[in-house]
C-alpha positions in Angstrom: 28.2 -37.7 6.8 28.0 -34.0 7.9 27.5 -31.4 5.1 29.3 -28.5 5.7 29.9 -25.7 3.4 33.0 -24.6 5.5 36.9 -23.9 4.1 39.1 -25.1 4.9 37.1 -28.5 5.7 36.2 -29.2 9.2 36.8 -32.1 11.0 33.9 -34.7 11.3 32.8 -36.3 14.8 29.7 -39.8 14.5 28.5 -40.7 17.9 26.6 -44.0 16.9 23.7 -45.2 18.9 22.0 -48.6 19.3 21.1 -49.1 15.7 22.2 -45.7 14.5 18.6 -43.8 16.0 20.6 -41.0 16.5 24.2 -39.3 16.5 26.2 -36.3 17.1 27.7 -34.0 14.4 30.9 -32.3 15.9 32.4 -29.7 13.2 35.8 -28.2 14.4 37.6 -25.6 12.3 41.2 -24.6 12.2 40.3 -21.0 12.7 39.0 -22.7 16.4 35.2 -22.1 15.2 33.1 -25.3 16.7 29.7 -26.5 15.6 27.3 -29.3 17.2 25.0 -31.3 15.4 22.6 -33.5 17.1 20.1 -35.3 15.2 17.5 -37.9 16.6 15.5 -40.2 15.1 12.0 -41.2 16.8 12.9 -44.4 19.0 14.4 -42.0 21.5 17.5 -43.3 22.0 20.0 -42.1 24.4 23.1 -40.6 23.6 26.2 -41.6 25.6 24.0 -44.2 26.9 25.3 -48.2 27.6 23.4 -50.7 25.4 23.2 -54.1 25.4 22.2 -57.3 23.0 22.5 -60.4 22.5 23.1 -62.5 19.3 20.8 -65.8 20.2 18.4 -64.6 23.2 17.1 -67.8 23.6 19.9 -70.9 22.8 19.1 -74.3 23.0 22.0 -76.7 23.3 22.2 -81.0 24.0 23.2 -82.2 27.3 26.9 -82.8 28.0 27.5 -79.9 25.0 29.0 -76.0 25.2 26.6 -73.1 24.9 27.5 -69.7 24.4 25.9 -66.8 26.4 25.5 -63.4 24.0 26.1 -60.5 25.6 27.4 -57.7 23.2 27.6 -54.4 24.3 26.8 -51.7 21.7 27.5 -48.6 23.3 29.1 -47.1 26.1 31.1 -44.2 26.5 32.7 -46.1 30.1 36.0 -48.5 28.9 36.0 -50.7 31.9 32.5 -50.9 32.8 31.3 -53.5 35.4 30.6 -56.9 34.0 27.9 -59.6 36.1 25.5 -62.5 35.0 23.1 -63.9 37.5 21.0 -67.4 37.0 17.6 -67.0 38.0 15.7 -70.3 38.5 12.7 -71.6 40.8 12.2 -68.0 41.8 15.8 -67.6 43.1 18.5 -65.8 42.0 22.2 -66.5 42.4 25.4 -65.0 40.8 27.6 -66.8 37.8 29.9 -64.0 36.9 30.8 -61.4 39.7 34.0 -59.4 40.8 35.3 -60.7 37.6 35.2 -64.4 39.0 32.6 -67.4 37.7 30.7 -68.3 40.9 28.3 -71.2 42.2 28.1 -74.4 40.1 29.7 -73.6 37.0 33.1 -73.0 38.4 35.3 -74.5 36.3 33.5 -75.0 33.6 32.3 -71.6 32.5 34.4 -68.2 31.1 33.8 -64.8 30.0 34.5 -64.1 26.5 35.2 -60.7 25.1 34.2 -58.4 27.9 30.4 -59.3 28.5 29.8 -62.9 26.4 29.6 -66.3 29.1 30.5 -69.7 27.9 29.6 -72.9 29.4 31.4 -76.0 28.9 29.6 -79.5 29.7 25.8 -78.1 30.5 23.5 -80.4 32.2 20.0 -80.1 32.5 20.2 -78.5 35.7 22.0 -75.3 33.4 18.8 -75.0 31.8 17.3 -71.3 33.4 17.2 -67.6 32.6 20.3 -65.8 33.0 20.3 -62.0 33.3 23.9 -60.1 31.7 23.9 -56.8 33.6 26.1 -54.0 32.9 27.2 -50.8 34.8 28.8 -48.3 33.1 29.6 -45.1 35.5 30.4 -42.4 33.0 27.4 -43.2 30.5 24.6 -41.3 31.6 22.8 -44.3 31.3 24.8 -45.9 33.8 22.7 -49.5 33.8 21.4 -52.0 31.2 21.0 -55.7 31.5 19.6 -58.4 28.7 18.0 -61.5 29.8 18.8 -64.9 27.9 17.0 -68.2 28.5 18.8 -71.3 27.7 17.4 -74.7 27.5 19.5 -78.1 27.6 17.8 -80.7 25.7 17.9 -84.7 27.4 18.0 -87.4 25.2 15.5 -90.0 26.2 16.8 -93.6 28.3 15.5 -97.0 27.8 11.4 -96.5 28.2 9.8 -99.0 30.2 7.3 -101.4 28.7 4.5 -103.6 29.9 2.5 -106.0 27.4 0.0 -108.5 28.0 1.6 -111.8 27.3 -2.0 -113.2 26.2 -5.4 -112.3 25.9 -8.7 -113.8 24.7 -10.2 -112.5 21.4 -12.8 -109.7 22.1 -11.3 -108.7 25.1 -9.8 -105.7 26.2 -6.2 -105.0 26.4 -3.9 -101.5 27.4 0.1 -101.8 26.8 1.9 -98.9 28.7 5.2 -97.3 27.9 6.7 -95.0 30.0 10.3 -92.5 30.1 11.0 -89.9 32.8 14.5 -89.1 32.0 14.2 -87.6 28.7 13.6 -83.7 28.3 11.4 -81.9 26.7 8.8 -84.2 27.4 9.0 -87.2 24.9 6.7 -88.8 22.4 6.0 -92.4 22.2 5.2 -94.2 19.1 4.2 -98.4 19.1 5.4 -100.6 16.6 4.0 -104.5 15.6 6.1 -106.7 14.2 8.4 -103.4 13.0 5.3 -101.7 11.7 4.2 -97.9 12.8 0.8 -97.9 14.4 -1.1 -95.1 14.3 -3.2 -93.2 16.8 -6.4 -94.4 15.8 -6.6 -98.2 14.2 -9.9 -96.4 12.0 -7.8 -93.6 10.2 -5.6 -96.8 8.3 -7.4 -98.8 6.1 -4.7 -101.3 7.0 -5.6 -101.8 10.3 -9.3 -101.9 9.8 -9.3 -105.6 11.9 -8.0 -103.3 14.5 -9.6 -101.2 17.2 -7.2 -99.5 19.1 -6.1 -95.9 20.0 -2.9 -94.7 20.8 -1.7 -91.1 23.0 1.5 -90.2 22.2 1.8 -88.0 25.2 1.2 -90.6 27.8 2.3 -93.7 25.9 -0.6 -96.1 26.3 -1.6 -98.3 24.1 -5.3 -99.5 24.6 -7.6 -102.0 22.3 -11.3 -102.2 23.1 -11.6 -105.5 21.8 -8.5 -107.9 20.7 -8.5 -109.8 17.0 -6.6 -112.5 16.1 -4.6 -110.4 14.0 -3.5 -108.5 16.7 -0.9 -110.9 18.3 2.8 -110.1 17.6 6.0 -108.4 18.8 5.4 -105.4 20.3 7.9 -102.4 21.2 7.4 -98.7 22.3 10.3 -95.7 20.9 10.7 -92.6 23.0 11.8 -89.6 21.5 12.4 -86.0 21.7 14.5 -83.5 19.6 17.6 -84.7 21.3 17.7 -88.0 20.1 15.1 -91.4 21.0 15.5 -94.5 23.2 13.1 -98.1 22.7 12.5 -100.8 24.7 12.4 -104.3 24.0 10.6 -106.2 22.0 7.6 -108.1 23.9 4.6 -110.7 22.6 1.3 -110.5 22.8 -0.5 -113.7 21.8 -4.5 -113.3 21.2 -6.3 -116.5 21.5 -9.5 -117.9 20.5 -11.6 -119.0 24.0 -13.1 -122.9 23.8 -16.8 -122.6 24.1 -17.1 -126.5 23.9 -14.6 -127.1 26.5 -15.9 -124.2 28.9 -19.6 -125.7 28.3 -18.7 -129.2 29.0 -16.7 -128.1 32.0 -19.9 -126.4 33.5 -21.6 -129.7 32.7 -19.1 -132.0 35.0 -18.9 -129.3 37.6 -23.2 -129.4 38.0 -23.1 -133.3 37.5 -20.7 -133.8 40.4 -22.7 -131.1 42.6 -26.1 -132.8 42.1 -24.2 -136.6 42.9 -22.8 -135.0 46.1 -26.5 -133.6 46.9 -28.0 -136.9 46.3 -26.1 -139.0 48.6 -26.4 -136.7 51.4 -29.6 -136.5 50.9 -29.9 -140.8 50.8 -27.5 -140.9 53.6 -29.9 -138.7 56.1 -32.9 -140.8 55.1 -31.4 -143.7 56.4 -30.7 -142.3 59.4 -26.9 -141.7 59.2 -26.5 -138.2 60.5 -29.3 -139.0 63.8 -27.3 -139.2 67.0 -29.4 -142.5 69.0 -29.1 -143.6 72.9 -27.4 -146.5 73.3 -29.2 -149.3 75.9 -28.2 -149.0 79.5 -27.5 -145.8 79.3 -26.0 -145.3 83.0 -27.7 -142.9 85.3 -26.5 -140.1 87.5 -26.5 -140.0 90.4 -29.0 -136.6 92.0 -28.1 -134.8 94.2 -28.4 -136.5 97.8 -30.3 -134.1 100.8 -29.1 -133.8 103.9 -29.1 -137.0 105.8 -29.8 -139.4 103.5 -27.9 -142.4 102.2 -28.9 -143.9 98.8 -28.6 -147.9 98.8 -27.7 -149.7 95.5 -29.1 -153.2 95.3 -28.4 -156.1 93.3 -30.8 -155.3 90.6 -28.9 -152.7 88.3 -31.0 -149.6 88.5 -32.9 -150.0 91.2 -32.6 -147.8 94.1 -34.3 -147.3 97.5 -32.8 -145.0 100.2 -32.1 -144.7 104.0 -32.8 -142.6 107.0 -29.8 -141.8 108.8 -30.3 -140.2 112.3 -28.2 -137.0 112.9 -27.0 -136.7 116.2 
């Protein structure tokens, strides 16, 4: 209030500002007589100057939901002043609200409210971005102010996908995987045998100390370094985020014991049946099957006959004596 020891009593004028930083005193008398007050407080604000702010600068809503945009102005000494939001996303900028019309993809699903507030009805993920509420006001001498509000739409996770060993010998390694690329933020995975919680290190629970596994929640893998017995069951994977979780099906991993005495004995008939098949080739070249021999009467060629002679055949097989011919 303005203290004023004036009589008759003058009327009394408050210009606010932003969070009341400043205002003007305006004392008029009847008389005519006219005083000013201006007092200022040290944030330096402005007056006659449009202000903006915003009631939730940073709103996160569920997918398929309605969001409101805060835009409030505080001050402004302009009654119609210009109104625009633009969404700025992967470094480009496009307008939502201009000459007092919703533009690009939220058309028809997005109003102003008030004079400066935006609503959207039925966000998707691809909603979530900065968007920039910019208002000019032509008779403030602060014509221009503008408030940036970042909104994020939350995905609930899908079905994640699961792989498990169906069965693995004791001491050996195994890795189970489960993986979810719908859900946003980024989920968490968590593995559960037989309904129970495992942890992310088999060593920090006494109850799984016949265990030795490890578990990253970011990725979703499941890895043992070595298998036990007590390590076969039903296995499943849940995916969540803060809008909501997804799991997969359950899946069994049977651990089983190898069979020394059957692998050993197997070794033993494989080596027995190699040295039998050694031994009979062996026999079989001593006694001469695998030696290609000339069989009797082996039949001659005939060489090549020079010019001007004839080679006779008589009776006796083999024997051959030849023939001058004369060459006329």
């Amino acid at each position: 209030m303005c203290l004023l020891d004036l009589s008759p009593r003058p009327d009394e004028k408050f210009l606010g500002c932003g969070k009341l930083t400043g205002f003007q005193c305006l004392l008029k008398h009847k008389d005519g007589l006219s005083v000013i007050l201006l007092f200022f407080f040290p944030s330096g604000c402005l007056i006659g100057a449009v202000n903006l702010k915003s009631s939730n600068r940073t709103p996160v809503v569920q997918e398929f939901e309605s969001v409101e945009l805060s835009c409030i102005i505080t001050d402004s000494q302009t009654n119609d002043p210009r109104i625009e939001w633009k969404k700025i996303q992967d470094d480009q900028t496009t307008y939502v609200f201009f000459d007092n019309k919703i533009q690009g993809d939220l058309a028809g699903r997005a109003e102003l409210l008030g004079k400066t507030s935006l609503k959207i009805w039925n966000v998707t993920r691809r909603d979530s971005a900065l968007y920039r509420c910019e208002v000019v006001a032509r008779n403030d001498r602060k014509e221009i102010d503008e408030i940036v509000i970042e909104l994020t739409v939350q995905v609930k996770p899908v079905t994640p996908v699961c792989r498990v060993p169906k069965a693995v010998p004791v001491g050996k390694s195994a890795t189970l995987h489960c993986q979810e690329s719908e859900g946003s933020p980024r989920p968490h995975y968590s593995w559960y045998r037989n309904d129970v919680p495992l942890p992310t290190d088999s060593r920090a629970n006494p109850r799984f100390r016949n265990s030795s596994f490890f578990l990253n929640s970011e990725t979703g893998t499941l890895v043992f370094s070595a298998v036990h017995k007590e390590d076969s069951g039903q296995y499943y994977c849940i995916a969540s985020n803060d809008a909501g979780s997804a799991r997969c099906e359950e899946q069994e991993m049977e651990v089983y014991d190898l069979n020394i005495g059957g692998i050993i004995g197997g070794i033993l008939v494989v080596l027995t049946v190699l040295a039998l098949i050694t031994v009979g080739i062996c026999c079989a070249y001593r006694r001469g099957y695998f030696i290609n021999k000339k069989q009797d009467g082996e039949s001659y060629k005939n060489p090549g006959k020079p010019d001007g002679v004839n080679y006779i055949r008589t009776d006796d097989e083999g024997d051959f004596r030849h023939k001058s011919s004369f060459v006329i």
